[in-house]
Residue frames relative to the residue before (quaternion, step in Angstrom):
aa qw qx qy qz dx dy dz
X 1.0000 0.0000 0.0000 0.0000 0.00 0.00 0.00
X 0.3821 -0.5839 0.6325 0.3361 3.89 -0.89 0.95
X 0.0583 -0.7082 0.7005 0.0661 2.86 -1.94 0.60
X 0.1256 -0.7865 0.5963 -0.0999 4.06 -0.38 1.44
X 0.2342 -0.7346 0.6319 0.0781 3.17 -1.45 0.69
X 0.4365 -0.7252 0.4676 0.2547 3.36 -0.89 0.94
X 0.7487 -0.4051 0.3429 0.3971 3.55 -0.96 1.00
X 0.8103 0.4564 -0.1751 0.3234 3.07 0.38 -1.05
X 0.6588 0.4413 -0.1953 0.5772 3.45 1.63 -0.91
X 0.6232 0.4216 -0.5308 0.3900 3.67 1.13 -0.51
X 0.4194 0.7246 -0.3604 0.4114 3.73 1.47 -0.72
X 0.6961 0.2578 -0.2517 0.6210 3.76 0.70 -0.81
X 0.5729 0.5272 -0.4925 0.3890 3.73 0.20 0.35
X 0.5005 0.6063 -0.2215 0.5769 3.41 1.19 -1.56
X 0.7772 0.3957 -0.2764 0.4037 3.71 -0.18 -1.39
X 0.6781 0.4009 -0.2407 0.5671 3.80 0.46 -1.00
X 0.4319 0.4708 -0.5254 0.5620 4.18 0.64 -0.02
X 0.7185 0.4140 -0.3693 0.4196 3.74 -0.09 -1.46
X 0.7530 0.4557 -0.3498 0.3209 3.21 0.42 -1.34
X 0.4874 0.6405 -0.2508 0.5378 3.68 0.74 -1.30
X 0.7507 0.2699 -0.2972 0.5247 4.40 0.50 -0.93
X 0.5298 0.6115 -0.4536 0.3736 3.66 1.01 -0.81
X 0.6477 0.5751 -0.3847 0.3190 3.85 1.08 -1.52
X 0.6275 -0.2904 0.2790 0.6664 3.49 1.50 -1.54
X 0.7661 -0.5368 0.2377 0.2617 2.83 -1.47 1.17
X 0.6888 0.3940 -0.2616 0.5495 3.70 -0.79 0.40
X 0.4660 0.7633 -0.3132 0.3195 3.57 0.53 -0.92
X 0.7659 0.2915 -0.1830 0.5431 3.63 0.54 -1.05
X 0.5586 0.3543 -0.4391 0.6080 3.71 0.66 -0.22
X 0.7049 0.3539 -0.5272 0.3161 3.59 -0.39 -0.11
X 0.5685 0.4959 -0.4801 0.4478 3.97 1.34 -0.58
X 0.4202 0.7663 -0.4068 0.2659 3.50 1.31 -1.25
X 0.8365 0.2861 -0.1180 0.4522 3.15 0.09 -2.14
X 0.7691 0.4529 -0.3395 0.2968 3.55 0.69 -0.36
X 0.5307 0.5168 -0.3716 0.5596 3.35 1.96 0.10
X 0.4977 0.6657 -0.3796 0.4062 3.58 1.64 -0.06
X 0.6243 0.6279 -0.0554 0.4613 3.15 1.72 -1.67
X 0.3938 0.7697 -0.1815 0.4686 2.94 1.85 -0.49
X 0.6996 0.4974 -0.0156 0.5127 2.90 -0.08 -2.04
X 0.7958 0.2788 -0.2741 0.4625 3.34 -0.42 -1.18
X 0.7119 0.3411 -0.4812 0.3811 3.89 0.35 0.04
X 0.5381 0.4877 -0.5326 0.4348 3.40 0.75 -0.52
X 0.5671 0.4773 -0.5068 0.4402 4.05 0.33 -1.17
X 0.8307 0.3473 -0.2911 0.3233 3.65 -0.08 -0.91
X 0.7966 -0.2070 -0.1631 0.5441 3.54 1.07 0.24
X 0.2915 -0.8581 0.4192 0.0547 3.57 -0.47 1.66
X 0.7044 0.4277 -0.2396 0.5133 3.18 1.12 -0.04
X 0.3615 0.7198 -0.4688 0.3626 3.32 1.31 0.52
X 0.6850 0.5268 -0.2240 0.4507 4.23 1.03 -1.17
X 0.7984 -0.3721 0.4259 0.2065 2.89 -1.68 0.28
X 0.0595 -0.7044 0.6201 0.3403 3.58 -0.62 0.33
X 0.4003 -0.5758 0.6895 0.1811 3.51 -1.82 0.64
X 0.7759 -0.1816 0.0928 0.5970 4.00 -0.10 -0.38
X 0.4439 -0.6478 0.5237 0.3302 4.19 -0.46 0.68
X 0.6524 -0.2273 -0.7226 0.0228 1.55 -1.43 2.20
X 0.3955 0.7047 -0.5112 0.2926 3.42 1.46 0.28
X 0.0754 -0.7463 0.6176 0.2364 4.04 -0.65 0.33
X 0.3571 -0.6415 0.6279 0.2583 4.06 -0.75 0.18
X 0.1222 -0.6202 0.7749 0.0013 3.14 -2.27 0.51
X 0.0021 0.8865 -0.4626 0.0137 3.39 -0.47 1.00
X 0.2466 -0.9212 0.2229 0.2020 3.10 -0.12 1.51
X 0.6928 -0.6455 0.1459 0.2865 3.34 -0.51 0.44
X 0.7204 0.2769 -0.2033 0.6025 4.00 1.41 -0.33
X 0.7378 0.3495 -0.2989 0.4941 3.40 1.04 0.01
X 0.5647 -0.6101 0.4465 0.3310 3.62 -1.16 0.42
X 0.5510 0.7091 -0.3231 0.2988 3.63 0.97 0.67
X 0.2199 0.7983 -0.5254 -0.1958 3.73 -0.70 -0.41
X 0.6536 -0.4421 0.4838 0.3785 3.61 -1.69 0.33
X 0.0597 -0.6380 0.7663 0.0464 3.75 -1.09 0.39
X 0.3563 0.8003 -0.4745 0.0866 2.98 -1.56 1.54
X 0.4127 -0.8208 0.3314 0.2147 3.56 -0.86 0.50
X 0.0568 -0.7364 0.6343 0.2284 3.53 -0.28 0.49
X 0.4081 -0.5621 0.7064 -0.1358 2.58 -2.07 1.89
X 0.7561 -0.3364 0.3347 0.4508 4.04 -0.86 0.97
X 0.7918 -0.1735 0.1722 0.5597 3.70 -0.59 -0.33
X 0.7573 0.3468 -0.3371 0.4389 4.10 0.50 0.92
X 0.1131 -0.7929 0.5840 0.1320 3.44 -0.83 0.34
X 0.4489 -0.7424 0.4920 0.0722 3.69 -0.93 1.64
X 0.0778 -0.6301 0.7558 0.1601 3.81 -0.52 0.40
X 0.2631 -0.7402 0.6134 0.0817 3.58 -1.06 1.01
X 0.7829 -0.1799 0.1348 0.5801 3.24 0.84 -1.06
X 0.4693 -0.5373 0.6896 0.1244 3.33 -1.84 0.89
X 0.0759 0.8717 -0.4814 0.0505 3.45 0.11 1.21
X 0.4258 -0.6381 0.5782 0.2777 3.63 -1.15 -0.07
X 0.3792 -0.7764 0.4212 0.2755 3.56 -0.19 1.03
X 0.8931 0.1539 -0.2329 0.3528 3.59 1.03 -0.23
X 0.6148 0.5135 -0.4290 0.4174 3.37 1.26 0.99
X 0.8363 -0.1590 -0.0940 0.5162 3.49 -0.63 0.69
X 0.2632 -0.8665 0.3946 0.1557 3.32 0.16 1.69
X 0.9328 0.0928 -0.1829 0.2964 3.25 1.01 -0.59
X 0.2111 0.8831 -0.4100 0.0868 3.42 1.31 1.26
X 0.4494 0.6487 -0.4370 0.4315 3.71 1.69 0.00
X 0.5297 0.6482 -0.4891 0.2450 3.80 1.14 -0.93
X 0.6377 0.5233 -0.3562 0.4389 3.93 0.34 -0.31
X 0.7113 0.4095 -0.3485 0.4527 3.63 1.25 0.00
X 0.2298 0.7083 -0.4926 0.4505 3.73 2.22 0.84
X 0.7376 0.4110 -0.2766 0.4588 3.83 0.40 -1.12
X 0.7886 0.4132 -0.2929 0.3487 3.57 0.11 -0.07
X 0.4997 0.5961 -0.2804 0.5624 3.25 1.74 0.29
């Protein structure tokens, strides 16, 4: 199954890399590879997580305060958003309708 991020979520990946290097060096490549590590399990089994609000289901990664929000779509599977688990929990919900 393909797995794609919307512009907008690869944008909150990218942003939370900077942030994560700003804390100390190295830092963002370690959220990098583990939001990479991510990905590649959800591709290999999407229906394994949690749903967060039907039909989004959530992955939460595991050293950072963050998880992946997504939807699987017929033969793809959407990362909507790269979220922060504790700040505005649900401002990605408006990217459910366009999927």
């Amino acid at each position: 199954m393909q797995l794609i991020f919307l512009t907008l979520a690869r944008d909150e990946l990218a942003e939370a890399k900077r942030f994560y290097n700003r804390q100390q060096q190295g830092l963002g490549e370690s959220f990098k590879r583990e939001a990479e590590a991510a990905a590649k399990l959800i591709q290999e089994r999407p229906l394994a997580w949690q749903i967060e609000i039907e039909p989004v289901r959530r992955f939460i990664l595991d050293r950072f305060p963050c998880k992946m929000l997504y939807i699987i779509r017929a033969e793809r599977i959407v990362v909507i958003a790269v979220a922060h688990q504790h700040r505005r929990p649900d401002y990605w919900v408006d990217r459910i309708q366009n999927q």
